[in-house]
C-alpha positions in Angstrom: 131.8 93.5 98.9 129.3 92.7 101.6 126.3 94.0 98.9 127.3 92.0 96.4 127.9 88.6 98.8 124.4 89.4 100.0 123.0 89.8 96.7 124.6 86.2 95.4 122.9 84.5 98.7 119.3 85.8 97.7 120.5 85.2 93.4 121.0 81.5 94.6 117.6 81.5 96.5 115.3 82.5 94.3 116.8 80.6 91.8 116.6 77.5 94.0 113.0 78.4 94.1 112.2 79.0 90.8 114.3 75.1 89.8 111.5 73.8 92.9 109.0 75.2 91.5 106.0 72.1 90.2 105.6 74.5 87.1 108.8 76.0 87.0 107.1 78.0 83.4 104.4 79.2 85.4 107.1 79.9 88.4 109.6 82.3 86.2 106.1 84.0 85.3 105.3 84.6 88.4 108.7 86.3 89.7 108.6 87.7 86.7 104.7 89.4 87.4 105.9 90.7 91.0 108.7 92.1 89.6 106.8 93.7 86.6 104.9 95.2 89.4 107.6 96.6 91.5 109.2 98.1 88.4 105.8 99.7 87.3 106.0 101.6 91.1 109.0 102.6 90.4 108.5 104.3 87.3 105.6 106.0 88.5 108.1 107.7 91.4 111.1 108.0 89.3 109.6 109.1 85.7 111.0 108.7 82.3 114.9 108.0 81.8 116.9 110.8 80.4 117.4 111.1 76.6 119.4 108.9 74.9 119.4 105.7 77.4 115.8 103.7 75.7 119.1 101.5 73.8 120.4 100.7 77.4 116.8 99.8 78.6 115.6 98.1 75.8 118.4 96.0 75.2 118.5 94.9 78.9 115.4 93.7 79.2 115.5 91.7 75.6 118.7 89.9 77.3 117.2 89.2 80.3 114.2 87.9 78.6 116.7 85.2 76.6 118.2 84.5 80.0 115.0 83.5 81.6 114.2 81.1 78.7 117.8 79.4 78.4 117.8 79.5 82.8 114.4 77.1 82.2 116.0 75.0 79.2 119.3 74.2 81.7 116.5 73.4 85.2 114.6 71.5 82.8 117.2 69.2 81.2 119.5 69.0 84.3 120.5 68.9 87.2 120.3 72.5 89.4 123.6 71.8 91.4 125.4 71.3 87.4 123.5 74.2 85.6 123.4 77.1 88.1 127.3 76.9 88.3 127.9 76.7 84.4 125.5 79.1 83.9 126.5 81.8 86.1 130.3 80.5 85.8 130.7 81.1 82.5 129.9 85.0 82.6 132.8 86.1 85.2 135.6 85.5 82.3 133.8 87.0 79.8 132.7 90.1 81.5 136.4 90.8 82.4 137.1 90.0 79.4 134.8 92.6 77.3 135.7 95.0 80.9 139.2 94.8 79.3 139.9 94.9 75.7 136.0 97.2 75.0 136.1 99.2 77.8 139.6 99.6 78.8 138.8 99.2 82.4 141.9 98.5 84.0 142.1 95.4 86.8 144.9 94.8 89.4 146.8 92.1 88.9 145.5 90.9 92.5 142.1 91.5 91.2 142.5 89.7 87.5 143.8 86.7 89.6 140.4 86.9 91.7 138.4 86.9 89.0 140.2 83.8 87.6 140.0 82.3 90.3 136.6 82.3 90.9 135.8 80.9 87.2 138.1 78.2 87.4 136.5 77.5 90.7 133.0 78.0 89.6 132.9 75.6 86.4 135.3 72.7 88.2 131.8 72.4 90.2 130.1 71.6 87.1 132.5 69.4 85.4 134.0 67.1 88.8 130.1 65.3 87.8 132.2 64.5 84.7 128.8 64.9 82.5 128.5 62.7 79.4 127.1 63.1 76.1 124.2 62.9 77.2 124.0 66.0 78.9 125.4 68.0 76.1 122.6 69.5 75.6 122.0 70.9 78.8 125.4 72.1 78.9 125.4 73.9 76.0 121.9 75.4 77.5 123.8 76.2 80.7 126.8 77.6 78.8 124.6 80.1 76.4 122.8 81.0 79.5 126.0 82.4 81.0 126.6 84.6 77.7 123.4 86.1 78.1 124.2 87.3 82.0 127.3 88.3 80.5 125.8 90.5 77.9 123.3 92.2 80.2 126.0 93.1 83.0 127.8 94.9 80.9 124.9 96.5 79.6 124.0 97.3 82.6 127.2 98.7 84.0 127.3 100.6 81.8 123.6 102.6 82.2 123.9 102.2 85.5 126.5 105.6 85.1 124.2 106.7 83.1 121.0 107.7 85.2 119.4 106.8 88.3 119.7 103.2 89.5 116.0 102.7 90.5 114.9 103.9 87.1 117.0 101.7 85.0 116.1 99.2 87.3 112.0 100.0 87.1 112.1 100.3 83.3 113.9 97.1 82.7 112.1 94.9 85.1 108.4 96.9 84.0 109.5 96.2 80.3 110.8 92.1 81.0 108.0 91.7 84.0 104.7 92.2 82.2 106.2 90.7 78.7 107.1 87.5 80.5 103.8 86.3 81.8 102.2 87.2 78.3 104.5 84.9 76.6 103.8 82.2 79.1 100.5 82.8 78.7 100.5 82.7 75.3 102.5 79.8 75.0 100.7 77.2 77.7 97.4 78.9 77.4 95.1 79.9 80.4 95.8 76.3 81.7 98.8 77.8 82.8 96.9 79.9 85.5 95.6 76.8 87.5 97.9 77.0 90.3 97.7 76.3 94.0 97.7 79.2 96.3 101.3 78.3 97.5 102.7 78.3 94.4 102.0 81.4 93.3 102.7 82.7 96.9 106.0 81.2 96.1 106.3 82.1 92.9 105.1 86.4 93.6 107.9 85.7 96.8 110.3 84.8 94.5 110.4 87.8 91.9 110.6 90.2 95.1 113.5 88.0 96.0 115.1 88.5 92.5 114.3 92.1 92.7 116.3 92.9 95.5 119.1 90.8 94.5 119.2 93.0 91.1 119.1 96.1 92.5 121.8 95.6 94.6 124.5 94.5 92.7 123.5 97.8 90.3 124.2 99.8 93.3 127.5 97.8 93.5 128.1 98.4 89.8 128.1 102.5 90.5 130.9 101.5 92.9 133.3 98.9 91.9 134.6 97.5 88.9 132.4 95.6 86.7 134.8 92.2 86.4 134.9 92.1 90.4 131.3 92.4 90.9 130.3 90.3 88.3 132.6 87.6 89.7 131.5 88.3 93.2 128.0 87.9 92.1 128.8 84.9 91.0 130.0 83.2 94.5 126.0 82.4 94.6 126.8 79.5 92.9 128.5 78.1 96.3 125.0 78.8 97.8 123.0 77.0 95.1 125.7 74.0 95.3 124.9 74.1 99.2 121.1 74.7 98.5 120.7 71.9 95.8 122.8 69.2 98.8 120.6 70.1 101.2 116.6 71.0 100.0 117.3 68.6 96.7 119.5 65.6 97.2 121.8 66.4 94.5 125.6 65.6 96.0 128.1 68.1 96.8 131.1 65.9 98.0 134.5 66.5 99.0 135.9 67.6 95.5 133.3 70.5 94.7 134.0 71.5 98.3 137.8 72.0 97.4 136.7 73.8 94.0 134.1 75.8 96.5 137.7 77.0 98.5 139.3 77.5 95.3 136.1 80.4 94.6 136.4 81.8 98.2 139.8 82.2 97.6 138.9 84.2 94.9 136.3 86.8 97.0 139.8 87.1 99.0 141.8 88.3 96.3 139.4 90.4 95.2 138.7 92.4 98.2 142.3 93.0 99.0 142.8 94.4 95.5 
């Protein structure tokens, strides 16, 4: 449980990063670079994947690929404290879900009620703003953002029994990490490689971050079942809320702090299942 509460705390950070960011294009790039490079070294120690996983690998990295690109269409049309809790809110439920009814993992009742819990709390941060029309689009950013974390966890816990952690991990993020920065690059042109020193300190900073992070909640998926950790995961949405009051000026107030204890609530249920 620990892990996974220390993986949401650095999920939330480099996320808060990468929504600071002056060129948050040329930021997701960047963490995306570093962690292209970390995979890459971890391929090189841990070789190819056994026969018969390149679907697990290949899918993974194409879903996290979407979920970078619908994570910058929610920071670029709103608000972090709003988008990183809908995002990452919306995959809990559906991961325990598809856990479920596809692959007949079975949940405690104590457990189920966790994981409930923690949605309920999770999305109540988003919507206390009471968002209007105008943010619709942003929302619905934000809320196919969360499908895609959804689909890749449970690709991923699933290869993740499958062979080693470290070289799913390295495949995926060697795969996702160099094919990023091309796209960017592509895309903005080589204008996009004009950046200060700090940012791309930052930016490099921010994909070891992310790496970490990811690597730990896989060793937490070899563990655990996937519903709980995906919803534990999740609690990094408390952090971001906390991160976005305090480094951006966006308001937390005294009804996302309730829906904040209705989530830690949720961790409690969870790890006394």
């Amino acid at each position: 449980m620990m892990v996974v509460l220390g993986a949401a705390v650095l999920h939330a950070t480099w996320n808060a990063m990468a929504h600071g960011a002056p060129d948050r294009v040329a930021g997701l790039a960047l963490f995306e670079l570093a962690a292209g490079i970390i995979g890459l070294t971890a391929v090189l120690v841990m070789g190819l994947p056994p026969a018969g996983t390149w679907g697990y690998i290949i899918a993974s990295a194409v879903l996290h690929l979407a979920y970078l690109g619908g994570l910058l269409a929610s920071y670029q049309l709103g608000q972090f404290s709003q988008m990183y809790p809908l995002a990452r809110g919306t995959s809990p439920w559906v991961v325990a879900v598809v856990s479920i009814v596809v692959l007949h993992q079975a949940l405690a009742l104590v457990e189920l009620a966790g994981v409930l819990l923690i949605s309920a709390g999770l999305i109540a941060l988003v919507f206390i703003g009471r968002p209007g029309r105008r943010q619709a689009p942003a929302l619905l950013a934000a809320v196919g953002t969360g499908l895609t974390i959804a689909s890749y966890t449970v690709v991923d816990g699933l290869a993740v029994h499958k062979m080693p952690v470290l070289t799913y991990m390295g495949w995926v993020f060697m795969l996702q990490g160099f094919l990023m920065p091309l796209v960017v690059l592509a895309w903005r042109g080589p204008g996009v490689l004009k950046l200060p020193r700090s940012a791309v300190l930052s930016g490099l900073a921010g994909g070891v971050v992310s790496m970490v992070a990811y690597g730990l909640v896989l060793w937490a998926q070899t563990r655990g079942t996937l519903a709980a950790i995906a919803a534990l995961r999740e609690t990094s949405i408390i952090f971001g809320a906390i991160i976005g009051a305090v480094f951006f000026g966006e308001r937390f107030g005294p009804r996302r702090a309730i829906a904040a204890v209705v989530v830690v609530a949720g961790i409690v249920l969870i790890s006394t299942a």
